[in-house]
N, C-alpha and C positions, 0 to 999 in steps of 0.2 A: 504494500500500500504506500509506495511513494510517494503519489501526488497527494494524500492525503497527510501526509507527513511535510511539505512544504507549503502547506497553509500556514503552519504554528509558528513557522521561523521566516514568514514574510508578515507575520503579526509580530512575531518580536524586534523586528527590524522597526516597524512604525514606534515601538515602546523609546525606543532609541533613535529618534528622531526622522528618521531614514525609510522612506516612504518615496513612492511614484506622486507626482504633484498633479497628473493627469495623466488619460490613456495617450494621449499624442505621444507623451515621449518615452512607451514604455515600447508603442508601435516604430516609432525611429528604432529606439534600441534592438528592436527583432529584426527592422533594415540594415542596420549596420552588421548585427549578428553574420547575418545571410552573408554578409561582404565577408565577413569573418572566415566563415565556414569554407568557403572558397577559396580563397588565402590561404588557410592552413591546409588544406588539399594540396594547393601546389607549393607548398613550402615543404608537406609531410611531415607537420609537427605535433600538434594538439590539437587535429580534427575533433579528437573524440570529447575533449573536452567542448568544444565549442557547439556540436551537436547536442551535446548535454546542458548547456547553456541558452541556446537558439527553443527548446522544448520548456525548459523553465521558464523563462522570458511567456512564452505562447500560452502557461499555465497561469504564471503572474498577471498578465493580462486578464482572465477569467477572473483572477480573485478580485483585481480590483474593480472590474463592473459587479463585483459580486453575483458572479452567475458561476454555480459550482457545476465542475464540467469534472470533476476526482474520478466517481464511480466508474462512467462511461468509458474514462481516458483509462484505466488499470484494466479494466476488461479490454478495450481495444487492444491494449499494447503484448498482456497476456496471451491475448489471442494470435494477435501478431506473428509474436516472437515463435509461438507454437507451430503453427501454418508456413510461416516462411523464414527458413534457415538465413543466415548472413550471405547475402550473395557472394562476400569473396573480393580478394581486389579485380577493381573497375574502372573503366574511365570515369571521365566527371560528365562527361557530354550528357547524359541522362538526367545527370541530378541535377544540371543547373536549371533543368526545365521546372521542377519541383522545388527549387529556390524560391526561382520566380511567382512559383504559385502560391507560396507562404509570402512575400512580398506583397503581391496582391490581394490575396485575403487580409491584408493589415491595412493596405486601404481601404477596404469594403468596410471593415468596422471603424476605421476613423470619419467615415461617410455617414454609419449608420450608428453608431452608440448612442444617439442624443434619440431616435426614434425610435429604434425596432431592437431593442437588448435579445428577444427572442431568436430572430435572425443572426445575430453576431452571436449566441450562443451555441448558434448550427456552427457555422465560419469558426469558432475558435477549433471545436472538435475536429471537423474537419481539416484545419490547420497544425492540430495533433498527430491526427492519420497518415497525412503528406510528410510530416515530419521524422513519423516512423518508418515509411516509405525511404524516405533520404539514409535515413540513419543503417536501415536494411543493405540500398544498393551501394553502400561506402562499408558495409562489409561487417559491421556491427549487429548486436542483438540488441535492442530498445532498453531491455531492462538492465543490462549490465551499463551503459551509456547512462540511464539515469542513477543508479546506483552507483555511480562515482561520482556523477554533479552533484548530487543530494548531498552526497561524505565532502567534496570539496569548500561546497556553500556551506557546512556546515563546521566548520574546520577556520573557514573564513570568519562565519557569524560568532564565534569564537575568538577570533582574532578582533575583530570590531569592540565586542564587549570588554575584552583586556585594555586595548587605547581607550577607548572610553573612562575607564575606572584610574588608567597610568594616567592620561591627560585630568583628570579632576574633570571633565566637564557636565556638569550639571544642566543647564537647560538647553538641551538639542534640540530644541523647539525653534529657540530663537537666533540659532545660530544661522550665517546666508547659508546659501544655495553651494555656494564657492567653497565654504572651509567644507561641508557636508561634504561635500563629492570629493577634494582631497583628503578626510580620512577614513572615506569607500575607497577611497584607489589605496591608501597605506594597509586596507585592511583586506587589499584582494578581489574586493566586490564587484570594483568597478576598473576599464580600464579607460585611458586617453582615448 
């Protein structure tokens, strides 16, 4: 139950000041993701992280329209993983098609979040699927890809509450935008 296990540690992240400020820039950050993911393909480095990162991201998104998409997402992925073995290594020409389509689907809810949450709760899921789709044809099994992001965010969220408690800082609330995101980047969370 992974995705049900990364609701409590993007709620303790808000306890600690460090919260998404709106769905826009949690959807850039799944764009960039995408760029990410691509990149680390042809560099051959921490694909798997970033895969595991790119499905967080697409899950975070959910929580914060608060539309719980957990259950569906663990059965899909279970199922997945069961049904279709890791294809193996691969080109990328496939997957960038399925980048793309996870790109997309991030506009269609930046479109639609103020009107139809019902609708963008189809589009996240389905932004799951594709994702496990990706994470499939790059040679991976879903749930091991998330079972390392989950131990890394977790290892990180870890690392954030230590600075927190080393730096004294008390009201994270009112700290800008600016320090916040330099001690997510000192704690792993986030990068340049």
């Amino acid at each position: 139950m992974i995705f049900t296990k990364l609701m409590p540690l993007d709620e303790q992240m808000k306890d600690f000041g460090f919260y998404w400020e709106n769905v826009s820039d949690i959807l850039k950050q799944i764009d960039n993701k995408c760029q990410a993911v691509f990149a680390e393909f042809l560099a051959k480095k921490q694909l798997r992280e970033e895969l595991g990162d790119l499905l967080y991201l697409i899950v975070s998104c959910a929580f914060f329209l608060k539309l719980d998409i957990c259950n569906e997402s663990e059965i899909y992925v279970s199922q997945f993983d069961r049904k279709n073995p890791p294809a193996g290594p691969v080109s990328f020409r496939g997957s960038t098609a399925l980048l793309d389509e996870i790109v997309n689907d991030a506009d269609v809810i930046e479109k639609k979040f103020r009107t139809d949450l019902t609708y963008c709760r189809k589009v996240l899921l389905e932004m799951v699927c594709t994702a496990c789709k990706l994470i499939n044809e790059l040679g991976f099994k879903c749930i091991d890809v998330l079972s390392r992001s989950f131990g890394r965010f977790k290892k990180r969220m870890l690392k954030l509450i230590a600075l927190v408690q080393e730096k004294k800082l008390d009201d994270l609330n009112s700290m800008s935008m600016q320090d916040k995101t330099s001690l997510w980047m000192e704690a792993g969370l986030m990068v340049a």
